[in-house]
PyMOL Python script that loads the backbone (N, CA, C, O; Angstrom):
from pymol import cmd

cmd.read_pdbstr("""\
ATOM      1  N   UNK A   1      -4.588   7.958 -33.665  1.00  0.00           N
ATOM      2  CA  UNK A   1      -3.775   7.524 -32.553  1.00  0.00           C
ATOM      3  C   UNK A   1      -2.515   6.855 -33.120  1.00  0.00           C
ATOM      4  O   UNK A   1      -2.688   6.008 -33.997  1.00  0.00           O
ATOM      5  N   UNK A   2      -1.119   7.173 -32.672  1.00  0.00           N
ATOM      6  CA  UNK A   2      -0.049   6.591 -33.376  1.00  0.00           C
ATOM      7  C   UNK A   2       0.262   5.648 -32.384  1.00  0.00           C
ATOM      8  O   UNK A   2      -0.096   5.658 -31.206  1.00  0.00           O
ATOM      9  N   UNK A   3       1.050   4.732 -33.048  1.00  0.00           N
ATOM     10  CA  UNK A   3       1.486   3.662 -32.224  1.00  0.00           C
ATOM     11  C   UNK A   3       2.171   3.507 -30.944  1.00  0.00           C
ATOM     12  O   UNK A   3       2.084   2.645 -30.070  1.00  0.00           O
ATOM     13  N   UNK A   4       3.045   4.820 -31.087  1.00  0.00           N
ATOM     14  CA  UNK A   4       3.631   5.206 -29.298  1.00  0.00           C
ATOM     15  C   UNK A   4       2.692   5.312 -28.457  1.00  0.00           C
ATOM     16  O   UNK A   4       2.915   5.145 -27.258  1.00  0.00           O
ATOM     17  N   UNK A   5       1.242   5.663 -29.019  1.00  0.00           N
ATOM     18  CA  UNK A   5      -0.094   6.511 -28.011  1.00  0.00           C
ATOM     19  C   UNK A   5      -0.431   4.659 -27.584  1.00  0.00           C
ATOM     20  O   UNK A   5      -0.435   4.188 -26.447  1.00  0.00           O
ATOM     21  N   UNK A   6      -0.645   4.027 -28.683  1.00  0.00           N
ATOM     22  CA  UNK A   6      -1.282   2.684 -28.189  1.00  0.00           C
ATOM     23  C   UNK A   6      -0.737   1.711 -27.337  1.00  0.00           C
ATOM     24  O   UNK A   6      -1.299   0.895 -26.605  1.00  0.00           O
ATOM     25  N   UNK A   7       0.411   1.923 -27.545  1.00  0.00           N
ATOM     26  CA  UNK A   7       1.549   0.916 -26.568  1.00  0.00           C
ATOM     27  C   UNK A   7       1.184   1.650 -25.009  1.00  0.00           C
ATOM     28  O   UNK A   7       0.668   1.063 -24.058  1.00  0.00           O
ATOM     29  N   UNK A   8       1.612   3.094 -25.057  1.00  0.00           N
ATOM     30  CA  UNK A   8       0.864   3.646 -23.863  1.00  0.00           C
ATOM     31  C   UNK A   8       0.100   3.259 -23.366  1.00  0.00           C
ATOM     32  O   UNK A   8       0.284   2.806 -22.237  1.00  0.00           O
ATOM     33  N   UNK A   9      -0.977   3.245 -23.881  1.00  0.00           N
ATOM     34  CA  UNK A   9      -2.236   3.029 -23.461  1.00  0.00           C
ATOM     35  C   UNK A   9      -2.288   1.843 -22.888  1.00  0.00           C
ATOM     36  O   UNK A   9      -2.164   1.794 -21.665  1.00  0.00           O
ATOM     37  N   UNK A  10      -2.484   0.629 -23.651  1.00  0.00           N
ATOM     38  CA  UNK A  10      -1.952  -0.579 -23.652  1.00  0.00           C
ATOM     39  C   UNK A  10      -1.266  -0.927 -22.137  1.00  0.00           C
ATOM     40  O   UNK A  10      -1.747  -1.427 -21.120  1.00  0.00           O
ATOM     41  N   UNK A  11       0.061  -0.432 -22.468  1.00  0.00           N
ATOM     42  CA  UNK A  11       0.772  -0.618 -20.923  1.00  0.00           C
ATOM     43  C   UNK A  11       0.171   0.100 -19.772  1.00  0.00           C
ATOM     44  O   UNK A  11       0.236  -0.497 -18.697  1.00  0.00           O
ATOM     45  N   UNK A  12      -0.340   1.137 -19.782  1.00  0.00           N
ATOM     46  CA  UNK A  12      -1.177   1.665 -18.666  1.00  0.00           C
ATOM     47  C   UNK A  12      -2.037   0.894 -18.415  1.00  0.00           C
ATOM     48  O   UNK A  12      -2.111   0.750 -17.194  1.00  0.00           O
ATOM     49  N   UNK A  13      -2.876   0.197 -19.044  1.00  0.00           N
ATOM     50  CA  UNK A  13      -4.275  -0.658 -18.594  1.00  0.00           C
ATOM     51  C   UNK A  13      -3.287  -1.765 -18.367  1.00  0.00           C
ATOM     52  O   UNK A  13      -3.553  -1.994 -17.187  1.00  0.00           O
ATOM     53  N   UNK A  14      -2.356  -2.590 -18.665  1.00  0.00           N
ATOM     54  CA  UNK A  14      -1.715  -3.113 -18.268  1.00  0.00           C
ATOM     55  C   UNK A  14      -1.468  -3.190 -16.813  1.00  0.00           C
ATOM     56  O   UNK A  14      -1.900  -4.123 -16.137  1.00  0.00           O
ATOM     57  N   UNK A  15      -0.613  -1.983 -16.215  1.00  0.00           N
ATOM     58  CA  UNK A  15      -0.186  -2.145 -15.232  1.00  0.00           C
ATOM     59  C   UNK A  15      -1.146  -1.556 -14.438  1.00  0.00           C
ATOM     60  O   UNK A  15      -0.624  -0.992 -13.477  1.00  0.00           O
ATOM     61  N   UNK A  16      -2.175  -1.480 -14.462  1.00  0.00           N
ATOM     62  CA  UNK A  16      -3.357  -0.755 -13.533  1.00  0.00           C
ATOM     63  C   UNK A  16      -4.106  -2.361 -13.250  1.00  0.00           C
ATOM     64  O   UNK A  16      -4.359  -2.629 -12.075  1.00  0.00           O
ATOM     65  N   UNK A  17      -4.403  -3.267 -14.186  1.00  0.00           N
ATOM     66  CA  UNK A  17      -5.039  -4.455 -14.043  1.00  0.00           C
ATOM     67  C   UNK A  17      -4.439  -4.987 -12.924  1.00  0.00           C
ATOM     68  O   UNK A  17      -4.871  -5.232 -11.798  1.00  0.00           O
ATOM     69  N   UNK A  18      -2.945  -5.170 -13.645  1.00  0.00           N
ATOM     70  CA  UNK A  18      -2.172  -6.312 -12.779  1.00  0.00           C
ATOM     71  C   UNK A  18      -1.847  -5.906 -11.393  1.00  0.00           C
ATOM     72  O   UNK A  18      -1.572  -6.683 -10.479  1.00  0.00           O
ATOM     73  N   UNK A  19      -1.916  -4.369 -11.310  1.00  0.00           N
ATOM     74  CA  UNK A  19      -1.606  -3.865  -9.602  1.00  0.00           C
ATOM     75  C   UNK A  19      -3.152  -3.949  -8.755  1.00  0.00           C
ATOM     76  O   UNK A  19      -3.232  -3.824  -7.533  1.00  0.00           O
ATOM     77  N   UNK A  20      -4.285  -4.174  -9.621  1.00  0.00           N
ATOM     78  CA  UNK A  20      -5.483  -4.590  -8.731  1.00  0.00           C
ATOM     79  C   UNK A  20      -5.551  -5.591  -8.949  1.00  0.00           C
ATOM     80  O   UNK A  20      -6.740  -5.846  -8.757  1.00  0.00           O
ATOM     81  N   UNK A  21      -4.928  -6.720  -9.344  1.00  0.00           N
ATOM     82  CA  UNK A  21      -4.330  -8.211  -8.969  1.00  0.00           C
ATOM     83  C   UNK A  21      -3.654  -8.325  -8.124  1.00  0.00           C
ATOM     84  O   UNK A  21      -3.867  -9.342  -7.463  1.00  0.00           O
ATOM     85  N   UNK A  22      -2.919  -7.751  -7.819  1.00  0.00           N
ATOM     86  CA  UNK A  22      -2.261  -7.402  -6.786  1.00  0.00           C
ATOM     87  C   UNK A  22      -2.228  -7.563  -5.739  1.00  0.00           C
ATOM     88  O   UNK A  22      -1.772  -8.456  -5.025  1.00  0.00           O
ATOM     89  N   UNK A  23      -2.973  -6.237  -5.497  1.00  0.00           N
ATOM     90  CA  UNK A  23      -3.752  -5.999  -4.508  1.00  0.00           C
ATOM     91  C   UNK A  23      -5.035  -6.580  -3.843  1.00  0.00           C
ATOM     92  O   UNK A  23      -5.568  -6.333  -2.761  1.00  0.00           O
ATOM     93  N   UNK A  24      -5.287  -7.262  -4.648  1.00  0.00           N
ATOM     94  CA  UNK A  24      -6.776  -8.468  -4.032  1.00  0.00           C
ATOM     95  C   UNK A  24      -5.958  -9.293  -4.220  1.00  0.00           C
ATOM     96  O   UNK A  24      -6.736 -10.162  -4.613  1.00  0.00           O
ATOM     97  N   UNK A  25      -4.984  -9.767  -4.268  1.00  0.00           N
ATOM     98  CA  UNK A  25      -4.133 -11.058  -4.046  1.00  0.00           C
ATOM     99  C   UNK A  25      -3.815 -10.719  -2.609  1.00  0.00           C
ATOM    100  O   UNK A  25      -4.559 -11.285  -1.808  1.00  0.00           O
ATOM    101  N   UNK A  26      -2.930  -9.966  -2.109  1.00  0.00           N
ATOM    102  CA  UNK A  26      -2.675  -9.621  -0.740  1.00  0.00           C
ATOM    103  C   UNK A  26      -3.503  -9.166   0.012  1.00  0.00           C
ATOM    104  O   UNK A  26      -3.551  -9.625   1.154  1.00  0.00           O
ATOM    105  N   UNK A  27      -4.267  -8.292  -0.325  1.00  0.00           N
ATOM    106  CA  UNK A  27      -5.995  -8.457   0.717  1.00  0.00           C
ATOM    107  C   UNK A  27      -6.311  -9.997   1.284  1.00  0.00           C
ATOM    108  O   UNK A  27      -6.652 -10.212   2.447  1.00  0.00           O
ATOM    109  N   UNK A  28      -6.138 -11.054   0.245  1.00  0.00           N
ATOM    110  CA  UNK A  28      -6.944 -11.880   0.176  1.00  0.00           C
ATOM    111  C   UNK A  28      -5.725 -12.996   0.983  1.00  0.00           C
ATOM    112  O   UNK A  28      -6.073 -14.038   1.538  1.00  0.00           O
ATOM    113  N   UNK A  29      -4.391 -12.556   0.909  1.00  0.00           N
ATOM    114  CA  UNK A  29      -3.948 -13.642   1.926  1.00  0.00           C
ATOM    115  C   UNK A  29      -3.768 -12.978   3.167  1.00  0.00           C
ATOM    116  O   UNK A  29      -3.657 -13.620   4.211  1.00  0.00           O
ATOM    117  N   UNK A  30      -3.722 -11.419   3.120  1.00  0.00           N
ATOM    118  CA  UNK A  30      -4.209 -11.111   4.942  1.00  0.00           C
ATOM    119  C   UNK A  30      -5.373 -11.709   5.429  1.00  0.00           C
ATOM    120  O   UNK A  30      -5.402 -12.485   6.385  1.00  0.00           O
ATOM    121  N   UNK A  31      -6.600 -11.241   4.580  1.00  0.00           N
ATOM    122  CA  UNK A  31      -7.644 -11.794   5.479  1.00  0.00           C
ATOM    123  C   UNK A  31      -7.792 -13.004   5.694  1.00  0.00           C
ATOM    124  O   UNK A  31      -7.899 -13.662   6.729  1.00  0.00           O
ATOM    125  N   UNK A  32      -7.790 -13.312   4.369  1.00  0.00           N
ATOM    126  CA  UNK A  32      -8.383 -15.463   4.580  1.00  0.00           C
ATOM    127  C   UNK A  32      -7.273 -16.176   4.893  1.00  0.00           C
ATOM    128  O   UNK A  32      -7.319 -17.392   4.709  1.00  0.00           O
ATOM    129  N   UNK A  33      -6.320 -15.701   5.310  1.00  0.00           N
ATOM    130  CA  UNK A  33      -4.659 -16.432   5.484  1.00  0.00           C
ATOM    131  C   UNK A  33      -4.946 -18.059   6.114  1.00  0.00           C
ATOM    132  O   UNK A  33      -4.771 -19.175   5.623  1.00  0.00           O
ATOM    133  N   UNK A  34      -5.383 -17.662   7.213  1.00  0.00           N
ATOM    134  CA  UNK A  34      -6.127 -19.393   7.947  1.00  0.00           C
ATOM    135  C   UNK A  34      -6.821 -19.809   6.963  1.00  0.00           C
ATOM    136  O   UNK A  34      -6.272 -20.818   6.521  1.00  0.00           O
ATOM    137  N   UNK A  35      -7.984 -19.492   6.239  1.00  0.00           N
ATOM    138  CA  UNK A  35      -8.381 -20.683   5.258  1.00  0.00           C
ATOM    139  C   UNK A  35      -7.823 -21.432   3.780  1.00  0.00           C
ATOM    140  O   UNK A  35      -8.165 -22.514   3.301  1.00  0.00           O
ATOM    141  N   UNK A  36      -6.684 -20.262   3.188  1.00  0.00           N
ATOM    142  CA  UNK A  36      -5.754 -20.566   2.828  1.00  0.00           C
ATOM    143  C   UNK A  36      -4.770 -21.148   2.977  1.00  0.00           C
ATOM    144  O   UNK A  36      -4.131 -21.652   2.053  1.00  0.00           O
ATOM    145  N   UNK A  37      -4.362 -21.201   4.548  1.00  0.00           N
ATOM    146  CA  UNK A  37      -3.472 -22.222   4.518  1.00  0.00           C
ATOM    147  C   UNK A  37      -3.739 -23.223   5.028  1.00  0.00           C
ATOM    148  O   UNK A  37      -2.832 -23.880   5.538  1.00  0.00           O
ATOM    149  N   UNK A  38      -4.981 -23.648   5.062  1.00  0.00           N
ATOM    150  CA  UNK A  38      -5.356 -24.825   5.577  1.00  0.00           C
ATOM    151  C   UNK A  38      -5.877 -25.198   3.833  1.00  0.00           C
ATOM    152  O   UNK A  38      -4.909 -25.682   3.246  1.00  0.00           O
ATOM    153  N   UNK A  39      -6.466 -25.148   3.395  1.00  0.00           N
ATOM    154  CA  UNK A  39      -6.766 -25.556   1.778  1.00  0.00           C
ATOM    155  C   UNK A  39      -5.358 -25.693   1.125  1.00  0.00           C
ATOM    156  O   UNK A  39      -5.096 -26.847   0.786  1.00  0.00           O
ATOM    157  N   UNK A  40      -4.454 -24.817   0.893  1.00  0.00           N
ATOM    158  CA  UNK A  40      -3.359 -24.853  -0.267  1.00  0.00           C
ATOM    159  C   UNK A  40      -2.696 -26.125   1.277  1.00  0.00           C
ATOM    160  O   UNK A  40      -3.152 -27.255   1.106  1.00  0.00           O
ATOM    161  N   UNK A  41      -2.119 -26.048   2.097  1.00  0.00           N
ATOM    162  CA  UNK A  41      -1.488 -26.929   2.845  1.00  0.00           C
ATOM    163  C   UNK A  41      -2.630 -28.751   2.472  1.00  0.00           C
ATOM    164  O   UNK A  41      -2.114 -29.745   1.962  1.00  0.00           O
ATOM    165  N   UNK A  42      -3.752 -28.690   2.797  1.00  0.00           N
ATOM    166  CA  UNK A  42      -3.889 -30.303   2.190  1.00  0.00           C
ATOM    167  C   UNK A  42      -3.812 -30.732   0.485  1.00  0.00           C
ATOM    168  O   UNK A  42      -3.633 -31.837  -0.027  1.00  0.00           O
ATOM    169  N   UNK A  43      -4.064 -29.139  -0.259  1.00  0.00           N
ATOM    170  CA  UNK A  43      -3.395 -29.427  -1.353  1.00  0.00           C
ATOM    171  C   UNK A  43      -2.398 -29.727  -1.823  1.00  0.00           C
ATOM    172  O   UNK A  43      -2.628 -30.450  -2.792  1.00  0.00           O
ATOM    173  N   UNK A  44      -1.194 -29.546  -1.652  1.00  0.00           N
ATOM    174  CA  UNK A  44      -0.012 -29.474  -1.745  1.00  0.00           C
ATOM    175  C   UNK A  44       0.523 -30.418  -0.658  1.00  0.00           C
ATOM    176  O   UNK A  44       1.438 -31.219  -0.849  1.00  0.00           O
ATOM    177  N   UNK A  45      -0.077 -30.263   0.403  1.00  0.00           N
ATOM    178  CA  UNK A  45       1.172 -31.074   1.619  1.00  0.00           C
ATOM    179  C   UNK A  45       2.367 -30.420   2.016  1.00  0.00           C
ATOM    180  O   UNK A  45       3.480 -30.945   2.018  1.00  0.00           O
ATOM    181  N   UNK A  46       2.093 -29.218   2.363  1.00  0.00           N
ATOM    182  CA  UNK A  46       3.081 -28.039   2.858  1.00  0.00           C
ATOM    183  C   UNK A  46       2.608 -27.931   4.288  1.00  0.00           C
ATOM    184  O   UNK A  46       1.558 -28.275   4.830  1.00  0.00           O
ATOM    185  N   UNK A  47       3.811 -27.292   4.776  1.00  0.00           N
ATOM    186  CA  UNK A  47       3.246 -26.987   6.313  1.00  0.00           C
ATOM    187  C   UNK A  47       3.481 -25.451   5.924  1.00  0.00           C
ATOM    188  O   UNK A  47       4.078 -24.995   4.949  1.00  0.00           O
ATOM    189  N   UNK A  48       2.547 -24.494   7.445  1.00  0.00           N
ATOM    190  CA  UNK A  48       2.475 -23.286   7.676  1.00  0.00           C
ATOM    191  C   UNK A  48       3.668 -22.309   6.709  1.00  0.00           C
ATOM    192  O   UNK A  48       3.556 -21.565   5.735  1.00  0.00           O
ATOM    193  N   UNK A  49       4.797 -22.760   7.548  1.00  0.00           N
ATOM    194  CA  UNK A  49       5.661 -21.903   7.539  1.00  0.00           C
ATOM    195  C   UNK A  49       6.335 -21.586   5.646  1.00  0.00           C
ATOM    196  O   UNK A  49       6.622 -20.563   5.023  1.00  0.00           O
ATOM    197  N   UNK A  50       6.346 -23.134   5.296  1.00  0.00           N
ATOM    198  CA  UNK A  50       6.695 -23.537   3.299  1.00  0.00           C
ATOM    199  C   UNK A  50       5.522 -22.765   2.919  1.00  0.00           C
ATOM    200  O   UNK A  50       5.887 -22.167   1.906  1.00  0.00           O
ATOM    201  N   UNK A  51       4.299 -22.440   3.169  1.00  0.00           N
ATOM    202  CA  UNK A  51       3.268 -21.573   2.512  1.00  0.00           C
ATOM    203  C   UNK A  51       3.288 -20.090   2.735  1.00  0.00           C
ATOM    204  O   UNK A  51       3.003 -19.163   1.977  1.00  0.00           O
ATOM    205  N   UNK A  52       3.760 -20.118   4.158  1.00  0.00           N
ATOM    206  CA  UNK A  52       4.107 -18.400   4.346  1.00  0.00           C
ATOM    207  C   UNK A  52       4.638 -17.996   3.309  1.00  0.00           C
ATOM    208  O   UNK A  52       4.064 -17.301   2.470  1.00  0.00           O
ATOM    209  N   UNK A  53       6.021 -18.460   3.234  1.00  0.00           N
ATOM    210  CA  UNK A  53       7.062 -18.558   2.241  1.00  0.00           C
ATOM    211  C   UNK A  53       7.140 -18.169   0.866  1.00  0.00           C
ATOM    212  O   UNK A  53       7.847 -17.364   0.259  1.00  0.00           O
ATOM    213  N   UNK A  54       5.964 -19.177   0.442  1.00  0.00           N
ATOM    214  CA  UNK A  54       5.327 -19.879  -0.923  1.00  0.00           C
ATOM    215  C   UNK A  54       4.423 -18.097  -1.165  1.00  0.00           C
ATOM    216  O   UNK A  54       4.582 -17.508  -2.234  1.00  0.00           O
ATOM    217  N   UNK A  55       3.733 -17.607  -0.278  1.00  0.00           N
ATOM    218  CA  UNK A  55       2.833 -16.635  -0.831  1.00  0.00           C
ATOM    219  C   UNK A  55       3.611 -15.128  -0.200  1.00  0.00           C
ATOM    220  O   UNK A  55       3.154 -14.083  -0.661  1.00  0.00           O
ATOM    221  N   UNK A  56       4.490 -15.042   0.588  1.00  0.00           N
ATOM    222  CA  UNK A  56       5.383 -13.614   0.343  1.00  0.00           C
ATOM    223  C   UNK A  56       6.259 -13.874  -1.021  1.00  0.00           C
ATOM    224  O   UNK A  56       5.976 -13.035  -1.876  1.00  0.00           O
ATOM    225  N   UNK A  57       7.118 -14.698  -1.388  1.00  0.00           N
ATOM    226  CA  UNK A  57       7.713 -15.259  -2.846  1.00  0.00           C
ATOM    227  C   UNK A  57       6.371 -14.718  -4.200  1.00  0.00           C
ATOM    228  O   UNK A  57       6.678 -13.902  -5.068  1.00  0.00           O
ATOM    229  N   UNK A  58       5.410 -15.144  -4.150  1.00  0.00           N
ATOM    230  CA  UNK A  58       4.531 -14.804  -5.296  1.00  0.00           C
ATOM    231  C   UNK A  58       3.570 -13.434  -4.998  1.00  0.00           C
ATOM    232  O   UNK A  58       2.770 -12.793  -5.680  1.00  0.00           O
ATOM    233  N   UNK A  59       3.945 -13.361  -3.984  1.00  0.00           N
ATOM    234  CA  UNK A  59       3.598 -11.744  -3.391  1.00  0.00           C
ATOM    235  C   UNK A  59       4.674 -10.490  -4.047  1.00  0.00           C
ATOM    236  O   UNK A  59       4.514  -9.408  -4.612  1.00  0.00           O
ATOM    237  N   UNK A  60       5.860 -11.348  -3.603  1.00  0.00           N
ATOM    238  CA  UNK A  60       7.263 -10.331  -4.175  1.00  0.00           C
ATOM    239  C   UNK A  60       7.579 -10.588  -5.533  1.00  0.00           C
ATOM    240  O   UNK A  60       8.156  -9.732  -6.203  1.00  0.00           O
ATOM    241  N   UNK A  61       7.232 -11.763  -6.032  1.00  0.00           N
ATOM    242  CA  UNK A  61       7.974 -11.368  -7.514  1.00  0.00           C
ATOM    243  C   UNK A  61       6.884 -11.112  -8.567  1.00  0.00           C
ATOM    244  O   UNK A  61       7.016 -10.611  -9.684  1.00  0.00           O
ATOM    245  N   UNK A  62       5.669 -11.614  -7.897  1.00  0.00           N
ATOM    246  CA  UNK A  62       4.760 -10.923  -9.121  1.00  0.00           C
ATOM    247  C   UNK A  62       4.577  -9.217  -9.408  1.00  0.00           C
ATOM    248  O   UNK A  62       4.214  -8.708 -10.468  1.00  0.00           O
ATOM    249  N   UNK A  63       5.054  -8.288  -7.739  1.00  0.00           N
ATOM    250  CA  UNK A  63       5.220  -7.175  -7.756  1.00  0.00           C
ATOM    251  C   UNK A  63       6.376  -6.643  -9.039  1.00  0.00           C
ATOM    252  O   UNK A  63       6.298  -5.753  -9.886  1.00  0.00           O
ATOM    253  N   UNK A  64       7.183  -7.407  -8.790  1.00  0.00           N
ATOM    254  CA  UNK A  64       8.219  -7.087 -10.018  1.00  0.00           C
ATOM    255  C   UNK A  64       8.429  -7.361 -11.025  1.00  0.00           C
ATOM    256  O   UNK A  64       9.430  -6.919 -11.589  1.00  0.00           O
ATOM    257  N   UNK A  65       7.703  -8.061 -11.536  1.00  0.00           N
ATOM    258  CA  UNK A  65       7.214  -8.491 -12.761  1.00  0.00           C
ATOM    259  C   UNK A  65       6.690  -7.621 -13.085  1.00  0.00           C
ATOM    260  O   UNK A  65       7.201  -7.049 -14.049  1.00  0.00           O
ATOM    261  N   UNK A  66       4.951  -6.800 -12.301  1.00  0.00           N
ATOM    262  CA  UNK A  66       4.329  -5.486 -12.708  1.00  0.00           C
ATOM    263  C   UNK A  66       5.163  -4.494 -12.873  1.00  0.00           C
ATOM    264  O   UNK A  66       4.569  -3.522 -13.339  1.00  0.00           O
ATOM    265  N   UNK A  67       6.049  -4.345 -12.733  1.00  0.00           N
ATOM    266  CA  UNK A  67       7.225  -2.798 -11.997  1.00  0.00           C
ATOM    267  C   UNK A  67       8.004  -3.048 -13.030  1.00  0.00           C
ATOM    268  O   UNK A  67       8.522  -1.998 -13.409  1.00  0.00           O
ATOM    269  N   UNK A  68       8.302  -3.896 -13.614  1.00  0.00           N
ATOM    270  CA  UNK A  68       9.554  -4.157 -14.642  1.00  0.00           C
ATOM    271  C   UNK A  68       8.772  -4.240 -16.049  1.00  0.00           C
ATOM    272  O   UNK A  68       9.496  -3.720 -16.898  1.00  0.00           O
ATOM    273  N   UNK A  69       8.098  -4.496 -16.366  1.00  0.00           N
ATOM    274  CA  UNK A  69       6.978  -5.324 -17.455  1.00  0.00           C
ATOM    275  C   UNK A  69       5.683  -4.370 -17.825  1.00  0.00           C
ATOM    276  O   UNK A  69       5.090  -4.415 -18.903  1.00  0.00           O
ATOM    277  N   UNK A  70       5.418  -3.651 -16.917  1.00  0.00           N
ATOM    278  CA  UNK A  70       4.361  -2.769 -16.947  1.00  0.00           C
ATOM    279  C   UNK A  70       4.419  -1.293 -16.825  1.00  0.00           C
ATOM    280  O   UNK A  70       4.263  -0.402 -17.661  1.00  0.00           O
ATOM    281  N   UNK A  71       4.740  -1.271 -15.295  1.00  0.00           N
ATOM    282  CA  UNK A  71       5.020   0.357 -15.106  1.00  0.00           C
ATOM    283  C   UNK A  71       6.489   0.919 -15.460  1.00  0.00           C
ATOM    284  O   UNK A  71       6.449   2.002 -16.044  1.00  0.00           O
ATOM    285  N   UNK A  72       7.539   0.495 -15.266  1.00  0.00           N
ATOM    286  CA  UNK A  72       8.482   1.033 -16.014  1.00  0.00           C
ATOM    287  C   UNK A  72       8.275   1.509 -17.634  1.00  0.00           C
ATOM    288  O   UNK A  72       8.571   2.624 -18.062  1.00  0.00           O
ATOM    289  N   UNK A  73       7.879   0.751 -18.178  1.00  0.00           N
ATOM    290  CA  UNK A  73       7.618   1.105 -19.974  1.00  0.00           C
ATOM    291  C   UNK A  73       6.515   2.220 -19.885  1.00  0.00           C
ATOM    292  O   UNK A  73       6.413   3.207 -20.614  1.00  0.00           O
ATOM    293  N   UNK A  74       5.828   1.904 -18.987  1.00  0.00           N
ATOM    294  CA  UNK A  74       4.584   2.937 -19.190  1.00  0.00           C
ATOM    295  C   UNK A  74       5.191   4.329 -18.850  1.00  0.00           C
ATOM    296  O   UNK A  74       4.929   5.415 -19.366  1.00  0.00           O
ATOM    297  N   UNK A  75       5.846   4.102 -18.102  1.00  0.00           N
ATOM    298  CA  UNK A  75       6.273   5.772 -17.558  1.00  0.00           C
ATOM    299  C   UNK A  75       7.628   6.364 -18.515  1.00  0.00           C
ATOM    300  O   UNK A  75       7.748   7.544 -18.845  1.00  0.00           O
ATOM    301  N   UNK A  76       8.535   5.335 -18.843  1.00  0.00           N
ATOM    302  CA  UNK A  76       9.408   5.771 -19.797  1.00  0.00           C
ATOM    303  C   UNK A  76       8.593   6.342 -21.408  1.00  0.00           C
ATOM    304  O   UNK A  76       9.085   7.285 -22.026  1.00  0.00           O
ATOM    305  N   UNK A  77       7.783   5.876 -21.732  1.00  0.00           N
ATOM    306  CA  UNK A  77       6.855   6.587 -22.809  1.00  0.00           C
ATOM    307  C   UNK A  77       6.287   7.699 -22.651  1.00  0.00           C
ATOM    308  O   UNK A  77       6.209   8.635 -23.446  1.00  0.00           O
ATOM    309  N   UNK A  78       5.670   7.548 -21.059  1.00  0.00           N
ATOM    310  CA  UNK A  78       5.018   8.565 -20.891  1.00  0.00           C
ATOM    311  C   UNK A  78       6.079  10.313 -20.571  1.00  0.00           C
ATOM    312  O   UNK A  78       5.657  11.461 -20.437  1.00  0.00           O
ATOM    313  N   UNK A  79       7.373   9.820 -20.553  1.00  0.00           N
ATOM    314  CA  UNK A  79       8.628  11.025 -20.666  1.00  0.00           C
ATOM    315  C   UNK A  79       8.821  11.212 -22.171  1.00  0.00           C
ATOM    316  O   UNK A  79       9.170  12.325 -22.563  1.00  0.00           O
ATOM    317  N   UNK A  80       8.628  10.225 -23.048  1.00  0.00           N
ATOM    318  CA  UNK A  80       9.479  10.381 -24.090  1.00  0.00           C
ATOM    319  C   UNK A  80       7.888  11.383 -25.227  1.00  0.00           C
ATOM    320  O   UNK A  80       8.012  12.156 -26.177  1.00  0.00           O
ATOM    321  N   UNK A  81       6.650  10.889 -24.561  1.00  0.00           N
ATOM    322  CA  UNK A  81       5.706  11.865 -25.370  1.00  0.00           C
ATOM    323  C   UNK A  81       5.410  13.023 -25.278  1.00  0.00           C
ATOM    324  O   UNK A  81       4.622  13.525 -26.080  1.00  0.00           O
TER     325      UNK A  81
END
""", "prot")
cmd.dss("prot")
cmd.show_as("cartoon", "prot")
cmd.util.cbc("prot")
cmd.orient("prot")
């Protein structure tokens, strides 16, 4: 296996992990949204709306973090092999 194959690889399990992080991250603030924001709100001391906020923000940039960091490299390798 040469090193272009492992970085591949690598970044594929990469960005397959982090998009079913993802994705049970946002499952998990559709469904439990009320018990979430009643827990992170007496944690923090946020109201409703600063937590909406707070979890579309780490909803949206952790997406692009995966997309920039993960699947972009993975797919530019996967042209160049």
């Amino acid at each position: 296996m040469t090193a272009m194959e492992t970085l591949s690889a690598v970044l594929g399990w990469c960005a397959l992990i982090n998009m079913g992080v993802l994705i049970v991250s946002s499952l998990a603030v559709v469904a439990c949204r009320g018990w979430m924001m009643r827990m992170h709100g007496r944690m923090f001391g946020m109201d409703e709306a600063a937590l909406a906020a707070a979890y579309f923000r780490y909803l949206a940039t952790f997406k692009i973090v995966v997309i920039v960091f993960n699947l972009v490299p993975w797919v530019a390798l996967q042209i160049v092999m």
